[in-house]
One Martini backbone bead per residue (centre of mass of N, CA, C, O) as a GRO file, in nm:
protein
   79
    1UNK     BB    1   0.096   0.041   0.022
    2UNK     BB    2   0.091   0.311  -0.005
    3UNK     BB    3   0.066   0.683   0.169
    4UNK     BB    4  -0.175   0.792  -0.063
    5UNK     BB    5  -0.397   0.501   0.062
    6UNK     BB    6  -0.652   0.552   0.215
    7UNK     BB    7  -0.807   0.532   0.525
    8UNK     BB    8  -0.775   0.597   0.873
    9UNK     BB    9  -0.939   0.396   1.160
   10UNK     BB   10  -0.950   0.550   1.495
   11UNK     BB   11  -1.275   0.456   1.525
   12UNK     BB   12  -1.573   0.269   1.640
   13UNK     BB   13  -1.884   0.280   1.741
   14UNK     BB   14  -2.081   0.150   1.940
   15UNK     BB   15  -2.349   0.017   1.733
   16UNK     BB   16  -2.227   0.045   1.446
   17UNK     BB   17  -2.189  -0.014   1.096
   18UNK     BB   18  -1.896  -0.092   1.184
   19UNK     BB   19  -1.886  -0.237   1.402
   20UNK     BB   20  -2.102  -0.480   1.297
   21UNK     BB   21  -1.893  -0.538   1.064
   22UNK     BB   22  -1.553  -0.528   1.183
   23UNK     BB   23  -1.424  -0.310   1.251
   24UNK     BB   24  -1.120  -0.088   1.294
   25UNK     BB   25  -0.890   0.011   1.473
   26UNK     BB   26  -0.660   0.083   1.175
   27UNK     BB   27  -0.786   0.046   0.944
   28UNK     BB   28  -0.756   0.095   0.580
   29UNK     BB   29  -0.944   0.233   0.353
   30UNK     BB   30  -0.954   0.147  -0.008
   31UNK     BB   31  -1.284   0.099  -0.074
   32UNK     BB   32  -1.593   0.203  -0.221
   33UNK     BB   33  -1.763  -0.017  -0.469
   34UNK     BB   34  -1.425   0.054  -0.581
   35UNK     BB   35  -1.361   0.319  -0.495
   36UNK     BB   36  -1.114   0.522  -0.476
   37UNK     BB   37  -1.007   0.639  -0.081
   38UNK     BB   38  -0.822   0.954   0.071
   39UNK     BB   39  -1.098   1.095   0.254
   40UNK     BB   40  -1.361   1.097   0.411
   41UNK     BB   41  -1.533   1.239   0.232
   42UNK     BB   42  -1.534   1.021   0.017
   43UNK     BB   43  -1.647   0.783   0.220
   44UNK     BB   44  -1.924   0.964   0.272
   45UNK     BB   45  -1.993   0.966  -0.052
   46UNK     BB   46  -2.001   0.677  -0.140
   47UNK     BB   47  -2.212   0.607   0.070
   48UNK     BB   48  -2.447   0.864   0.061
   49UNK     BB   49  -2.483   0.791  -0.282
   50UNK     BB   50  -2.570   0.483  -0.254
   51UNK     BB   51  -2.803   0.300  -0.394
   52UNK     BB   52  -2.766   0.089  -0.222
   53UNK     BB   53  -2.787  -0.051   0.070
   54UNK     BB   54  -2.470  -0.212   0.026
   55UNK     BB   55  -2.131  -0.162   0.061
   56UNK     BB   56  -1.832  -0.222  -0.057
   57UNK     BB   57  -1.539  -0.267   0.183
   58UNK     BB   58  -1.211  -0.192   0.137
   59UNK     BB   59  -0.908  -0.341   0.356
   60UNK     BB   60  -0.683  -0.295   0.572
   61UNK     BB   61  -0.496  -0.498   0.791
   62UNK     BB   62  -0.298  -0.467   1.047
   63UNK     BB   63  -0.077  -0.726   1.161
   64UNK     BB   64   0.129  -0.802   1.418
   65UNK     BB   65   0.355  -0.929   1.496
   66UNK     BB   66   0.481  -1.232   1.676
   67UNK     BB   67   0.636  -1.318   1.979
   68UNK     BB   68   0.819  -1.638   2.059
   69UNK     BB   69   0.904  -1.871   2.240
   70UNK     BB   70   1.116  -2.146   2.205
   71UNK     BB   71   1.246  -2.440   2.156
   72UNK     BB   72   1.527  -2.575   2.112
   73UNK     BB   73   1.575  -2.798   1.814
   74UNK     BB   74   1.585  -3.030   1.636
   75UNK     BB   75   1.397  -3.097   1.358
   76UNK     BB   76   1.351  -3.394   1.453
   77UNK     BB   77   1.205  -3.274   1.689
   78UNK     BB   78   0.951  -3.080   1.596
   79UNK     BB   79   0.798  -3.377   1.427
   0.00000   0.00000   0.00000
């Protein structure tokens, strides 16, 4: 994803349609009903004008890295 491509969601209310969908803080909104988004502005606008009842949002969601204890052993101890 590039640097200025689509919206981050800083959080999303409690019982709303976003909240409901799975939305979550730090989602990245990159497309509404196929439409690239680089502002709220947009992203409120291809919602409020979308003649559907529903429209489909793509998203990034950064999920990071998990660091792990392992125990050290030879591959055919892992097996």
């Amino acid at each position: 994803m590039g640097s200025n491509q689509g919206v981050v969601g800083v959080s999303t209310e409690p019982g709303s349609a976003a909240d409901e969908a799975g939305f979550r803080a730090g989602d990245v909104i990159l497309e509404v009903d196929g439409l690239p988004v680089n502002s709220v502005r947009q992203v409120f606008r291809a919602i409020t004008t979308a003649e559907a009842k529903y429209v489909i949002i793509r998203i990034d969601r950064f999920i990071p890295a998990v660091k792990s204890k392992v125990f050290s052993a030879t591959h055919s101890q892992l097996l």
